[in-house]
C-alpha positions in Angstrom: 57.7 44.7 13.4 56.6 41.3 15.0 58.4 37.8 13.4 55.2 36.2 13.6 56.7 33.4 15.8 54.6 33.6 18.9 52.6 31.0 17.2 54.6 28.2 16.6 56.6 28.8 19.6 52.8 28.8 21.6 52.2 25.6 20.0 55.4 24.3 20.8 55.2 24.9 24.2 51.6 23.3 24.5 52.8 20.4 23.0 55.3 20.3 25.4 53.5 20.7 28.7 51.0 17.9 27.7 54.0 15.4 26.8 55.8 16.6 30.5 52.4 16.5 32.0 52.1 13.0 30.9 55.2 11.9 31.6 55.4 12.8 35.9 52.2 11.0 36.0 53.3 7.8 34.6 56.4 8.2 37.2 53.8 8.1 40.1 53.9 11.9 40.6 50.6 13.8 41.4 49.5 16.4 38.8 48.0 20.0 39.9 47.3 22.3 36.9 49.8 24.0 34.7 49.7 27.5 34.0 51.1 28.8 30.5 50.8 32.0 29.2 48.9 33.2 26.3 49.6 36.2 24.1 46.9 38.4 22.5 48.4 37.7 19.3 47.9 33.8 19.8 44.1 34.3 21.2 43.5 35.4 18.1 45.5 33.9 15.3 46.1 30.3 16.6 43.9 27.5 17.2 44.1 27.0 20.8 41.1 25.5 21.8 40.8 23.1 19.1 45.1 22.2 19.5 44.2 21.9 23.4 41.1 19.2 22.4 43.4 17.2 20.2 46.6 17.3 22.4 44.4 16.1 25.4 42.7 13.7 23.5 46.0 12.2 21.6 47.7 12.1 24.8 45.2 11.0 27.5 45.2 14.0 29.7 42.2 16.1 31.5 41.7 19.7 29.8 41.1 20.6 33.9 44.4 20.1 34.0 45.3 23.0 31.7 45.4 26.6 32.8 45.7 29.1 30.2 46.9 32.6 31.9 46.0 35.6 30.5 46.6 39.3 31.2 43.5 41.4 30.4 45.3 43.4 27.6 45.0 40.1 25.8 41.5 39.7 26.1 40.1 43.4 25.9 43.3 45.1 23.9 41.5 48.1 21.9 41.9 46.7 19.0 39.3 46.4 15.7 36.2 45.2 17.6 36.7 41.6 15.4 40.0 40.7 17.2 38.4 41.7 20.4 35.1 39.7 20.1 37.7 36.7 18.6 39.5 36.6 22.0 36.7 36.4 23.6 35.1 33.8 21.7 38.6 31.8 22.2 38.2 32.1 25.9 34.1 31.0 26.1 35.5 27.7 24.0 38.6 27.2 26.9 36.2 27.4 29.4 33.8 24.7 27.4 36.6 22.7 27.3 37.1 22.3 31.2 40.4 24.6 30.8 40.9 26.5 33.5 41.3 30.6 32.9 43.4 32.9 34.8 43.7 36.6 34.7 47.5 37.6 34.7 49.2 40.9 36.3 45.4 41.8 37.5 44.7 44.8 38.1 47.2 47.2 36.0 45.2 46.5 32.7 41.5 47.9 32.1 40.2 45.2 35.1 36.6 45.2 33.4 35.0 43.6 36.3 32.1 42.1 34.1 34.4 39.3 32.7 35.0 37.5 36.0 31.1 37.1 35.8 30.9 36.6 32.2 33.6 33.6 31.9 33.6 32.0 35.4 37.1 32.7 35.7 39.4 30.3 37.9 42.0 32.7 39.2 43.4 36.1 39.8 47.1 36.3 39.5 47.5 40.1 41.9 50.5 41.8 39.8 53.7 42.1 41.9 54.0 45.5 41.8 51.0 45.5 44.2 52.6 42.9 46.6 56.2 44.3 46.5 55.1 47.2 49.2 52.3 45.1 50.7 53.8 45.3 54.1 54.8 49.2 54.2 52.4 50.9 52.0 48.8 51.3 52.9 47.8 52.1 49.6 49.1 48.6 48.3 47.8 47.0 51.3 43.8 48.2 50.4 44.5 47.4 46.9 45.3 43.8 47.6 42.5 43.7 50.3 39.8 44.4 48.0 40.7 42.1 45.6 40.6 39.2 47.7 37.4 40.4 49.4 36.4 40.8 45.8 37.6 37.3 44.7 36.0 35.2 47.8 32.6 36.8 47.3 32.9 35.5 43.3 34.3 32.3 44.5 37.5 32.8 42.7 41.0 31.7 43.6 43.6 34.7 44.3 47.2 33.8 43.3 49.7 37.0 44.9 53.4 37.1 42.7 56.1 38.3 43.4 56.9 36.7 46.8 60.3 37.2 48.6 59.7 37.4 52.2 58.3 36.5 54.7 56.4 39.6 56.1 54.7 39.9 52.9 53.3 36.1 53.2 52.3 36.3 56.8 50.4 39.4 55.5 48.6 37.7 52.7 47.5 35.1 55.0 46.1 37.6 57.3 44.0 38.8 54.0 42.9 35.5 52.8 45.0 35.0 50.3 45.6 30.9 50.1 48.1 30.9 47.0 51.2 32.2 46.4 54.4 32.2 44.4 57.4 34.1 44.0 61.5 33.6 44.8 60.5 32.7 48.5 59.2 29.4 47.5 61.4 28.2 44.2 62.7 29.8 41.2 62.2 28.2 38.1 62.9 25.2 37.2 63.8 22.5 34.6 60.7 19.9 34.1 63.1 17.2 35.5 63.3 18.9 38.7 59.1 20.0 38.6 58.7 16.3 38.2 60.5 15.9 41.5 58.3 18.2 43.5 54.9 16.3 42.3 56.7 13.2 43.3 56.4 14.6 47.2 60.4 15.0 47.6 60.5 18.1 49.6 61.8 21.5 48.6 65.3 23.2 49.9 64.4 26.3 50.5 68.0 27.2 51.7 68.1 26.5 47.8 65.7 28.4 46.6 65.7 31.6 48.5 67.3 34.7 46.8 70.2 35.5 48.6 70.1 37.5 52.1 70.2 41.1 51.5 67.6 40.9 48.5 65.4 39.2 52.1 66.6 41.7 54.5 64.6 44.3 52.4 61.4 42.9 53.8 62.8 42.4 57.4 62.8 38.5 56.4 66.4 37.6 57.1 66.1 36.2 61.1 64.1 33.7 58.8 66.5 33.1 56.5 69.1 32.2 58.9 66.9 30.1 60.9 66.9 28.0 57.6 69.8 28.0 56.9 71.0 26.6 60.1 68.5 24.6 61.2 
């Protein structure tokens, strides 16, 4: 039995981005698009776009700067057909907006192919558990492959997740795959220290990485210690 807090907490968290948002651009820093999650339960009981045009409006910032991420269970759960046509209206109003849309996990939910058409969506987030075996197994690999054919033809942006080594990145870039993010580039982070990456200061990887033998898996640990050292 739910608590019914994934509202207020969804709201809170808006709020917040937009005030953090805000606030590294008045330090000088340069602002790329933040993702946030959205559950099906907020697509359909909260607000969003209409808390998403007054936030932007009250505190000066783009909706283009927004992306709302969203796993397709959210959008096309197989629910009573109202809540389904309610998310989708939701979504139509986003993209109105100028909000940005991304499909979460994609490709372990019902991947209804029509929506990427439908919506103009911005991004596919390819689920982990497709990039985790990307180097070693084949099945994995032509998974991934088609979706990034898929994507470039539609002119969408392919995000993989999951990244911890190397082998798997230099195989994504041999796909076409231009974003990425995962363990091997940062783990999350306070806004304080997000702030510092938009102000340019470079990342420590030596920091970030997970530790060797989580690296060795994927035959990335030569890398590792070049880092380390260097």
């Amino acid at each position: 039995m739910g608590t019914g807090l994934i509202v207020p907490i969804g709201e809170f968290v808006l709020q917040r981005l937009v005030e953090d948002a805000v606030h590294w651009r008045q330090a000088g820093g340069t602002l790329v698009p933040i993702a946030f999650n959205v559950s099906a339960v907020q697509l359909q009981r909260s607000n969003l776009a209409e808390n998403i045009a007054r936030l932007t409006r009250q505190y000066g910032l783009e909706p283009s700067l927004l992306q709302v991420e969203l796993t397709e269970s959210a959008v096309f759960e197989r629910r009573e057909a109202r809540n389904r046509e309610t998310g989708q209206d939701v979504v139509a109003s986003l993209r109105e907006l100028g909000v940005r849309i991304a499909i979460d996990d994609f490709g372990i939910g019902y991947s209804s192919l029509s929506y990427l058409k439908r919506w103009r969506v911005d991004a596919l987030k390819i689920d982990r558990s497709f990039v985790r075996d990307l180097v070693t197994d084949l099945s994995d690999l032509a998974i991934v492959s088609a979706i990034i054919a898929m994507a470039r033809h539609l002119n969408i942006e392919v995000v993989a997740e999951g990244i911890e080594g190397w082998q798997q990145l230099e195989k994504l870039r041999q796909l076409g795959c231009t974003y990425a993010q995962g363990y091997l580039f940062a783990r999350p982070a306070p806004a304080q220290e997000c702030g510092a990456y938009l102000l340019g200061q470079p990342l420590d990887l030596t920091q970030s990485l997970p530790a060797l033998d989580r690296l060795e898996a994927t035959g990335s640990g030569d890398h590792f210690r070049a880092l380390r050292e260097a």
